[in-house]
VOBA-1610 file (N, C-alpha, C; in pm, whole numbers, padded with zeros to 5 digits, always signed):
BEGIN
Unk+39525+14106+10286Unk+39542+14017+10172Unk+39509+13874+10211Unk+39565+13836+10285Unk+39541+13720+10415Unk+39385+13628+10412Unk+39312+13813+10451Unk+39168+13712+10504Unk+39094+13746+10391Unk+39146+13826+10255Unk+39077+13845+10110Unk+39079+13682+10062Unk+39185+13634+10107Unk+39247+13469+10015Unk+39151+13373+10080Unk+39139+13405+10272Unk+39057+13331+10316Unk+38916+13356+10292Unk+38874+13460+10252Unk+38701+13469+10174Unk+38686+13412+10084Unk+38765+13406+09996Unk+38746+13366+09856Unk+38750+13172+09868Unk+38853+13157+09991Unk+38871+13027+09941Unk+38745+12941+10048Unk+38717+13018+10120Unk+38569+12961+10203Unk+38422+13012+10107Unk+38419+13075+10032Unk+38305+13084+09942Unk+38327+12944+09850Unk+38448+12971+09772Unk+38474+12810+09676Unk+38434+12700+09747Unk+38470+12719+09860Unk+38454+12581+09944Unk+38301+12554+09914Unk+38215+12657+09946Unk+38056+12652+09967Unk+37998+12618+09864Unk+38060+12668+09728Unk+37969+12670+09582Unk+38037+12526+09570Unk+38127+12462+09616Unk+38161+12294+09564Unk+38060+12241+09602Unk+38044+12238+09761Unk+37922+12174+09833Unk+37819+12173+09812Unk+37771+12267+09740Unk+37648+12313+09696Unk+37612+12247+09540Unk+37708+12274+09468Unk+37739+12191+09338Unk+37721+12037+09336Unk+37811+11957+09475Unk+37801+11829+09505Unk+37663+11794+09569Unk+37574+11858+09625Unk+37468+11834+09692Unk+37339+11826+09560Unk+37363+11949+09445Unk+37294+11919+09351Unk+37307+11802+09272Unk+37438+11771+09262Unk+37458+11647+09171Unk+37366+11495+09243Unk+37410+11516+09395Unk+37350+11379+09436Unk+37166+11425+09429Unk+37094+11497+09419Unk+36973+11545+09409Unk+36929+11507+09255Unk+36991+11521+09179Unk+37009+11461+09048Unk+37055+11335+09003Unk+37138+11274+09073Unk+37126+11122+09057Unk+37037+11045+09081Unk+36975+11117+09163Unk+36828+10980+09212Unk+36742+10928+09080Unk+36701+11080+08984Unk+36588+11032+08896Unk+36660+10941+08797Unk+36779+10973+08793Unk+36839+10888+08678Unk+36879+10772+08683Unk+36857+10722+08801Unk+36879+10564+08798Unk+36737+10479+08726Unk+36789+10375+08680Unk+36614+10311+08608Unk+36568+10244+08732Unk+36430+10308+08702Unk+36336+10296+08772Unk+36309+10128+08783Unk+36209+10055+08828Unk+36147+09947+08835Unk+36019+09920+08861Unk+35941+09842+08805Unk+35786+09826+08836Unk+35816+09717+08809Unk+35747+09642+08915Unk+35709+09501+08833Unk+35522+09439+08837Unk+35542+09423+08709Unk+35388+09429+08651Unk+35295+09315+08744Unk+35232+09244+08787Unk+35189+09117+08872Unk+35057+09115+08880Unk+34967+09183+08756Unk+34866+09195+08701Unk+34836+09198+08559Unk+34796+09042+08504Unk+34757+09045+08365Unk+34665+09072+08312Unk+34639+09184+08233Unk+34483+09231+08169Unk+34430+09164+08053Unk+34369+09137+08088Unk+34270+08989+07955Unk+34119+09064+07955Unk+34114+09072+07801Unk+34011+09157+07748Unk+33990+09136+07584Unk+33858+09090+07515Unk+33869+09075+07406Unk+33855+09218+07345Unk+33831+09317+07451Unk+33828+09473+07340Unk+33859+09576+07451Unk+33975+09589+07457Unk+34036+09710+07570Unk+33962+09810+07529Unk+33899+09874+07588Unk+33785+09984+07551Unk+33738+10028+07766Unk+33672+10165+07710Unk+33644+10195+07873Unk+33454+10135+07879Unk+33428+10042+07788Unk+33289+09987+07789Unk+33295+09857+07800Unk+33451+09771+07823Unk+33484+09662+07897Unk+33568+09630+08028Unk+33464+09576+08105Unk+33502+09538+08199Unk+33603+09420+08195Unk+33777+09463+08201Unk+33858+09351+08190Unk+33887+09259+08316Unk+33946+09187+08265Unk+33982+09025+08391Unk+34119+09079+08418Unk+34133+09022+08523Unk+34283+09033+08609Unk+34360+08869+08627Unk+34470+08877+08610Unk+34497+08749+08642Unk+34643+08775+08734Unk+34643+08710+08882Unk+34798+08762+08907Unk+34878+08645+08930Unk+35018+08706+08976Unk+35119+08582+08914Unk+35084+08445+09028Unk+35045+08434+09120Unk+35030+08410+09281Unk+34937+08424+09341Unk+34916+08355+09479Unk+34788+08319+09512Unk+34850+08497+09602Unk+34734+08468+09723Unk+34737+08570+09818Unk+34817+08505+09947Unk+34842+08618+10051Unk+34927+08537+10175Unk+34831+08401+10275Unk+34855+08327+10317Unk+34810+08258+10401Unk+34675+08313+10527Unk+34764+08406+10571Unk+34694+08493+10675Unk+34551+08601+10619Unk+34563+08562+10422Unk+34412+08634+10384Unk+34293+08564+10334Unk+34194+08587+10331Unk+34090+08518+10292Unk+33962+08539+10181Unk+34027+08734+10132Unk+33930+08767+10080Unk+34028+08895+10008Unk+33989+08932+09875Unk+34042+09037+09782Unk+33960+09158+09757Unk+33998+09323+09696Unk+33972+09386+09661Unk+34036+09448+09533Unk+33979+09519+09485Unk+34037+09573+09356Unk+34004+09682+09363Unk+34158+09822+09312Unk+34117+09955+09348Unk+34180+10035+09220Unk+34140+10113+09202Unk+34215+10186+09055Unk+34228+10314+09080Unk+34365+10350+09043Unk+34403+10536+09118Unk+34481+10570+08982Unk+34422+10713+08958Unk+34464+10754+08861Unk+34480+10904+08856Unk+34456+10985+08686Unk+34423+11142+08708Unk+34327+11205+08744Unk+34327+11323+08800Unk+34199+11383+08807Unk+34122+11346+08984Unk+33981+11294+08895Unk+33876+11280+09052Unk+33931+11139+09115Unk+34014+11011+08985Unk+34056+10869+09041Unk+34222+10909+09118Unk+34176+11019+09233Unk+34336+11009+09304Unk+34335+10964+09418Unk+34253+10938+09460Unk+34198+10882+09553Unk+34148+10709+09534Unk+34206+10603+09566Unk+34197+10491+09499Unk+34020+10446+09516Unk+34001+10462+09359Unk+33823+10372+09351Unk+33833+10280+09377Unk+33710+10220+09460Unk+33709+10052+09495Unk+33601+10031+09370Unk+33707+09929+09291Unk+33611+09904+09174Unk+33536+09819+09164Unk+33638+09652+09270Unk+33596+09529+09286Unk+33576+09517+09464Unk+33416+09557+09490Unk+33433+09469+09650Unk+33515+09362+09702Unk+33515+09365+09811Unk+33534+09260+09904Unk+33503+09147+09824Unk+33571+09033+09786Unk+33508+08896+09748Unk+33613+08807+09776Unk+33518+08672+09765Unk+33639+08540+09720Unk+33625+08474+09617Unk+33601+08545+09528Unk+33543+08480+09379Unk+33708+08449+09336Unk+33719+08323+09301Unk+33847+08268+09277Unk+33952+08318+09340Unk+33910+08322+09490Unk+34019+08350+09608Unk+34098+08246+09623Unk+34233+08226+09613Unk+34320+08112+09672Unk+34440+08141+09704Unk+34510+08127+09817Unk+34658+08143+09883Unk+34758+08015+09807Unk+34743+07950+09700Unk+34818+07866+09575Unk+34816+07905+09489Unk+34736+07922+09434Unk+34732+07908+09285Unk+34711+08089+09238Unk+34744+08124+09093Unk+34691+08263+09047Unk+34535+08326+09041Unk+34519+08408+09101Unk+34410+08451+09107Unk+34305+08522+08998Unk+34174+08480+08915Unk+34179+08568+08870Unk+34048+08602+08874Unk+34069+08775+08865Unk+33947+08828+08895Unk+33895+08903+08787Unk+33831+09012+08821Unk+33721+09094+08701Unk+33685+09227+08794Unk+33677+09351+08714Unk+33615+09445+08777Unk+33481+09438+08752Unk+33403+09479+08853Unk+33262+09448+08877Unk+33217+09558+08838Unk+33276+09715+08720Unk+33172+09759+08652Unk+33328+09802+08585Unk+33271+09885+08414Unk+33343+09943+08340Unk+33415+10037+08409Unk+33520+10123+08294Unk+33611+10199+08379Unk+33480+10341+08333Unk+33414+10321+08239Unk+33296+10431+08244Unk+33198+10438+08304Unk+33168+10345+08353Unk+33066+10333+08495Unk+33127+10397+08618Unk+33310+10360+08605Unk+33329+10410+08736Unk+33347+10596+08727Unk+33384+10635+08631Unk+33411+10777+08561Unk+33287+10844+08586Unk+33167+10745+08558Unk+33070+10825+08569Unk+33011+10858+08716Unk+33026+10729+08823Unk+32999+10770+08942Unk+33091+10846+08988Unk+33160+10850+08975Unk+33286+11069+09013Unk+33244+11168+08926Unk+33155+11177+08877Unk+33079+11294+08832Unk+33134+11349+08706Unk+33192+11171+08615Unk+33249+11232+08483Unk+33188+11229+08352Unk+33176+11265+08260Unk+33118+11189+08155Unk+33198+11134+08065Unk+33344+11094+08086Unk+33425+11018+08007Unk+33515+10987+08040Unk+33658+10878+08045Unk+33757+10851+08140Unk+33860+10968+08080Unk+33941+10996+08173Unk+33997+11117+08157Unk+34123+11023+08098Unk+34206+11052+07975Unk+34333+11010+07926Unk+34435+10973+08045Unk+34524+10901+08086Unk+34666+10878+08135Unk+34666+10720+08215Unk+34717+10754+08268Unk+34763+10604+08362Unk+34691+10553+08451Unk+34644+10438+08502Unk+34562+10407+08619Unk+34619+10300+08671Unk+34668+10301+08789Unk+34717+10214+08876Unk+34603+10122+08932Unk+34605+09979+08908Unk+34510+09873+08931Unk+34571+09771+09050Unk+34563+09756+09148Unk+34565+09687+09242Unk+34505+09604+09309Unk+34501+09496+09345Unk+34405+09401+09408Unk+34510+09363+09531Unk+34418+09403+09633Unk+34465+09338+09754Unk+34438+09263+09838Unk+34531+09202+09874Unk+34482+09039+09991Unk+34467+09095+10100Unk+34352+09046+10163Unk+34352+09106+10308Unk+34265+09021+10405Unk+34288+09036+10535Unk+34235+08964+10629Unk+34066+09008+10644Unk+33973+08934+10606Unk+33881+08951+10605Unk+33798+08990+10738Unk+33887+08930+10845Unk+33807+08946+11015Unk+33885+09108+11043Unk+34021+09078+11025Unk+34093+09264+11074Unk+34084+09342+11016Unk+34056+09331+10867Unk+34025+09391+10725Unk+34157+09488+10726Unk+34285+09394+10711Unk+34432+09462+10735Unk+34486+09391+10557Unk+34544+09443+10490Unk+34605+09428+10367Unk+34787+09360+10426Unk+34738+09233+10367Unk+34869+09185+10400Unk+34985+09150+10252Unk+34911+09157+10152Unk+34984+09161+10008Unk+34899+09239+09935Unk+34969+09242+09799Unk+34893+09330+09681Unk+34946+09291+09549Unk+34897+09291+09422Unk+34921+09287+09309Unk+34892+09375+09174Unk+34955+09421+09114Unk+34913+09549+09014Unk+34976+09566+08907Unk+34912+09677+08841Unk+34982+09704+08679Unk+34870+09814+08620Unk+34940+09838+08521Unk+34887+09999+08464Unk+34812+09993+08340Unk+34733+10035+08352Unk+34625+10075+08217Unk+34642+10193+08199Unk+34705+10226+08039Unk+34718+10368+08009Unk+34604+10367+07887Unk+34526+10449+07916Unk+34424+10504+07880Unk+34499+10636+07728Unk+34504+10544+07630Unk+34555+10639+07521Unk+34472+10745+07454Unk+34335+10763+07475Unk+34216+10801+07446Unk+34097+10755+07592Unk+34015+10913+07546Unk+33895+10821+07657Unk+33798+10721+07698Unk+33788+10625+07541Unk+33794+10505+07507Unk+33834+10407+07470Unk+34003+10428+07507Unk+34083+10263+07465Unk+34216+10259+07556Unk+34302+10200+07552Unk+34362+10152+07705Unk+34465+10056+07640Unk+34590+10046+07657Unk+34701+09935+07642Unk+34719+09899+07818Unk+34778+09738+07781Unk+34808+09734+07871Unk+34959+09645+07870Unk+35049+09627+07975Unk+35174+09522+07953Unk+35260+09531+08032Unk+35390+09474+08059Unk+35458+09490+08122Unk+35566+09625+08139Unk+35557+09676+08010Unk+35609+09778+07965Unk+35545+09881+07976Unk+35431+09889+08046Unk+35343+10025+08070Unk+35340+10090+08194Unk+35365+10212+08186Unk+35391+10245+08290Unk+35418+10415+08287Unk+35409+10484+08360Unk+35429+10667+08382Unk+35585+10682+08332Unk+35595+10738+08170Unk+35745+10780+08127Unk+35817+10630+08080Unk+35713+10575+08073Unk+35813+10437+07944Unk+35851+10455+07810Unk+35959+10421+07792Unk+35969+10446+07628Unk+35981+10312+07604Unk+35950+10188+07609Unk+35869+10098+07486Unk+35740+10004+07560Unk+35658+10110+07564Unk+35563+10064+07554Unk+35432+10054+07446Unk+35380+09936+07451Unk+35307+09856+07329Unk+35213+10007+07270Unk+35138+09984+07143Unk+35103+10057+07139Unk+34959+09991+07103Unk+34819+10084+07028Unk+34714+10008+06970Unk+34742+10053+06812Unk+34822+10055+06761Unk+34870+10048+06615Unk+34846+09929+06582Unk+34903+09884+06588Unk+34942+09692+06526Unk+34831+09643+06574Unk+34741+09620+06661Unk+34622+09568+06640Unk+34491+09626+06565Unk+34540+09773+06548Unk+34431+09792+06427Unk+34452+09832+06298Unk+34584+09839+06253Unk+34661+09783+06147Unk+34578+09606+06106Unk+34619+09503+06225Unk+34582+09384+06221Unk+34442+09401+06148Unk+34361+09401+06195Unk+34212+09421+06180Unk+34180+09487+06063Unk+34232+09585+06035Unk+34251+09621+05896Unk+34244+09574+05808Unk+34360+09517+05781Unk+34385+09352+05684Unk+34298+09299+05670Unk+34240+09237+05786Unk+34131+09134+05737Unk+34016+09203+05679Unk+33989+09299+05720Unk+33817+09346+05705Unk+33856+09355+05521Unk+33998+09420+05483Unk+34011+09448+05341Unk+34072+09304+05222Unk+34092+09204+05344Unk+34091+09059+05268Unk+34001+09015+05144Unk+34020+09038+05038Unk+33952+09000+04927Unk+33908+08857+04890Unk+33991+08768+04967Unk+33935+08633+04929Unk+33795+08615+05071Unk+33807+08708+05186Unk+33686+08702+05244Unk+33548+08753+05180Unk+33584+08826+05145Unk+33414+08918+05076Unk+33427+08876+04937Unk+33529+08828+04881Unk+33464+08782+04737Unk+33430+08627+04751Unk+33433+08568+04849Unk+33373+08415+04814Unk+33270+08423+04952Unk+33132+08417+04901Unk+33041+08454+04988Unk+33042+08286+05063Unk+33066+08192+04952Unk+33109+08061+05056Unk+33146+08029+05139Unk+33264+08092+05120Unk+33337+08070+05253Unk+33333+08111+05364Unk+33266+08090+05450Unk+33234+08181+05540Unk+33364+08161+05691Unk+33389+08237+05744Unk+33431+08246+05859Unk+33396+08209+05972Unk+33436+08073+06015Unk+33399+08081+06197Unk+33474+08057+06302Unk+33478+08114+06388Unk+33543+08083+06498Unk+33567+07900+06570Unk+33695+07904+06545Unk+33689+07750+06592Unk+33674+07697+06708Unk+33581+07593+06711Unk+33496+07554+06816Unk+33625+07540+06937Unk+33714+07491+06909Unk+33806+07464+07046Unk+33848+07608+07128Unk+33801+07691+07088Unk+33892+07813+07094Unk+33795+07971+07198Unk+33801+07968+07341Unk+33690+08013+07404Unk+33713+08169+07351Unk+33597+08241+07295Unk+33620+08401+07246Unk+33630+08514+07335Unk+33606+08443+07424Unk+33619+08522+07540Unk+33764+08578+07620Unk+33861+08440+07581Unk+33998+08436+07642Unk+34092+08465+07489Unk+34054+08415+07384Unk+34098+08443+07263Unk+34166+08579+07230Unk+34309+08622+07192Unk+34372+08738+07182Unk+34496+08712+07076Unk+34488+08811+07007Unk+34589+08815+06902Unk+34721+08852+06949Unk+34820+08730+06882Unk+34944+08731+06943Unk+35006+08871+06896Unk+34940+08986+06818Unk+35026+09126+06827Unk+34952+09191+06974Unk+34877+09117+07038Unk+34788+09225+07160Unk+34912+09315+07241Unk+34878+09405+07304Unk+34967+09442+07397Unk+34970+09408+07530Unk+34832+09303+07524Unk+34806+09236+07682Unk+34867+09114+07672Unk+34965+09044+07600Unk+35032+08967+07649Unk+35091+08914+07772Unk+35090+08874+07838Unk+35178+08800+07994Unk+35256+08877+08035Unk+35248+08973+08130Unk+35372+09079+08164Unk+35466+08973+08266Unk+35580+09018+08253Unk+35651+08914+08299Unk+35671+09018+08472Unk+35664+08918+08602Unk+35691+08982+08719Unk+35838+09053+08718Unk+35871+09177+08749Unk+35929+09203+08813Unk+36029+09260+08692Unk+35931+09289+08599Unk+36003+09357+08483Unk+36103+09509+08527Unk+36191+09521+08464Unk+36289+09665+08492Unk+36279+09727+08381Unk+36260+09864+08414Unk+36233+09965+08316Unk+36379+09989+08265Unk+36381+10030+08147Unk+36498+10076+08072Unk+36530+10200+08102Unk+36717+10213+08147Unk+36755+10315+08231Unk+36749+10426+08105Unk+36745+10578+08182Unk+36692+10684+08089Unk+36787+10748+08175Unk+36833+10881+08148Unk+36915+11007+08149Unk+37038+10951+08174Unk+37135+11035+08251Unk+37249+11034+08262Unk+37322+10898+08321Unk+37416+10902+08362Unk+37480+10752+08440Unk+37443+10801+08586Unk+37384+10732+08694Unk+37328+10765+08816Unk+37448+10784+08867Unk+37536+10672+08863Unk+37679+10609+08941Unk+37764+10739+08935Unk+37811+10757+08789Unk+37893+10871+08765Unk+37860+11005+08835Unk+37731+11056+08885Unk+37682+11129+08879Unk+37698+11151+09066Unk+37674+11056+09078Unk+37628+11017+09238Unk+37799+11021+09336Unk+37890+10955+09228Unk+38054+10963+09299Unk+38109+11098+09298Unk+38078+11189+09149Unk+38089+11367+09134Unk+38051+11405+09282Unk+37903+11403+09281Unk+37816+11477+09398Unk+37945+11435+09558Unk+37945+11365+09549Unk+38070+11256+09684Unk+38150+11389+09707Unk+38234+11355+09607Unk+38403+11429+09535Unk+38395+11565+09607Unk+38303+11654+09552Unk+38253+11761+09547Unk+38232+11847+09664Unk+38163+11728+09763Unk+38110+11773+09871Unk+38222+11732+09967Unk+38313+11645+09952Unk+38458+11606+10042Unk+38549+11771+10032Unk+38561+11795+09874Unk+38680+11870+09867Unk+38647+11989+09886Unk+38483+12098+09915Unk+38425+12151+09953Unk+38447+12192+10115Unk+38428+12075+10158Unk+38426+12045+10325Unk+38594+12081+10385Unk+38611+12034+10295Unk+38763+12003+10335Unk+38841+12177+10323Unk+38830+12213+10189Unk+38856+12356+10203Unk+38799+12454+10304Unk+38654+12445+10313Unk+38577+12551+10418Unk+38687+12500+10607Unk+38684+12400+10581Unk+38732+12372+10727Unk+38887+12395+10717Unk+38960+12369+10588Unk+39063+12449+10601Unk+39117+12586+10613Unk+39008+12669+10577Unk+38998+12798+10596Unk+38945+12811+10755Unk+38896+12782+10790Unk+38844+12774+10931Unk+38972+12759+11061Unk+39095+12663+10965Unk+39207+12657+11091Unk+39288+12794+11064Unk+39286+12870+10973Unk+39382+12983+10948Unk+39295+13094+11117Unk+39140+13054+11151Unk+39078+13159+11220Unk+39172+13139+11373Unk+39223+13038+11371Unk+39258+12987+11500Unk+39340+13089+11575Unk+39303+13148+11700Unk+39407+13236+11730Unk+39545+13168+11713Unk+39656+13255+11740Unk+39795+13215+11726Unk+39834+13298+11899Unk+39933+13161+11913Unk+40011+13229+12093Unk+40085+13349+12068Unk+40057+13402+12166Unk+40141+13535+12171Unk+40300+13539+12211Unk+40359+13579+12083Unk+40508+13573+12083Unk+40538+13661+12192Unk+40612+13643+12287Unk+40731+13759+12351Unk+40858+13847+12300
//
């Protein structure tokens, strides 16, 4: 009866531990994540037939002299494309850097043997690096999600499993409007122009989703409470331990009475 009580209560012991070991295996995903964005995408037509500008928050480290730009994504981009050579085209260790990829994201699709950018996320990075050791001593980045195989949001809020991130609704909602503006097409007078102070190139509508991602943005926490989850897993695996090893002193021989 004895060592029936001690089986039973060294199995319980095991399925706690085991229970507590899953819980802490499960707290990890549920804590919120973090990205912080440190790449602004400036583009008058997010499309995979524009080549967009980069702008980051910060120069590069002291110890670099020269940048690259690499984009890793689904599919054949898992392997990071070098999109932007080696350069110092507005290289500076002060001030924000900003650069440009030196071909479309369909130029680059097409040299991996694609004929269209494949839908999801692409991780964009530009890195500072020592031009003589060619050693990466900083980096800066942010995500282009590719909502179609020709159009792309971008923001601080973008990212693999975000729930508010921008969408391309509201800018072609926007556009909408105007093209169906009746005081434009009924007064052939009036014509429309772009105002001279205003470069069209940098020009973006305050609904864009490429707005200024702010550094070091935190994603909004998703599933369970990590904390709660993570002290269970603790609990679990103490009072587990604690039983198996209490069953373990019952094994102890006992002195032999006279």
């Amino acid at each position: 009866m004895l060592r029936s009580f001690r089986a039973w209560a060294a199995s319980s012991g095991v399925i706690l531990m085991a229970a507590g070991a899953m819980a802490l295996v499960f707290a990890s995903p549920a804590r919120a994540a973090t990205f912080s964005t440190t790449l602004t995408f400036s583009s008058t037509s997010q499309t995979d037939e524009t080549a967009p500008r980069l702008l980051t928050t910060g120069g590069c480290p002291a110890s670099t002299d020269v940048y690259y730009v690499t984009v890793t994504g689904p599919g054949k981009f898992a392997d990071p494309f070098l999109i932007t050579p080696n350069t110092t085209a507005n290289f500076s260790t002060e001030e924000p850097i900003e650069a440009t990829f030196s071909m479309t994201m369909l130029d680059a699709a097409k040299d991996l043997g694609l004929t269209a950018v494949q839908p999801g996320y692409y991780l964009v990075t530009l890195a500072c690096i020592d031009g003589l050791e060619q050693i990466v001593r900083g980096s800066y980045s942010g995500y282009m999600h590719f909502t179609s195989a020709t159009a792309y949001v971008t923001g601080a809020n973008v990212y693999p499993d975000s729930t508010a991130e921008p969408s391309t609704s509201a800018s072609v909602s926007a556009s909408a409007s105007v093209s169906a503006s009746p005081s434009v097409s009924a007064t052939p007078s009036e014509t429309v122009s772009p105002d001279p102070t205003t470069d069209p190139t940098t020009a973006a509508p305050t609904t864009s989703p490429t707005a200024t991602a702010t550094a070091g943005a935190t994603l909004p926490l998703t599933g369970p409470p990590a904390g709660g989850i993570f002290v269970i897993g603790i609990l679990l695996l103490i009072l587990g331990g604690a039983i198996v090893l209490g069953t373990c002193r019952f094994d102890r021989p006992q002195p032999a009475r006279w």
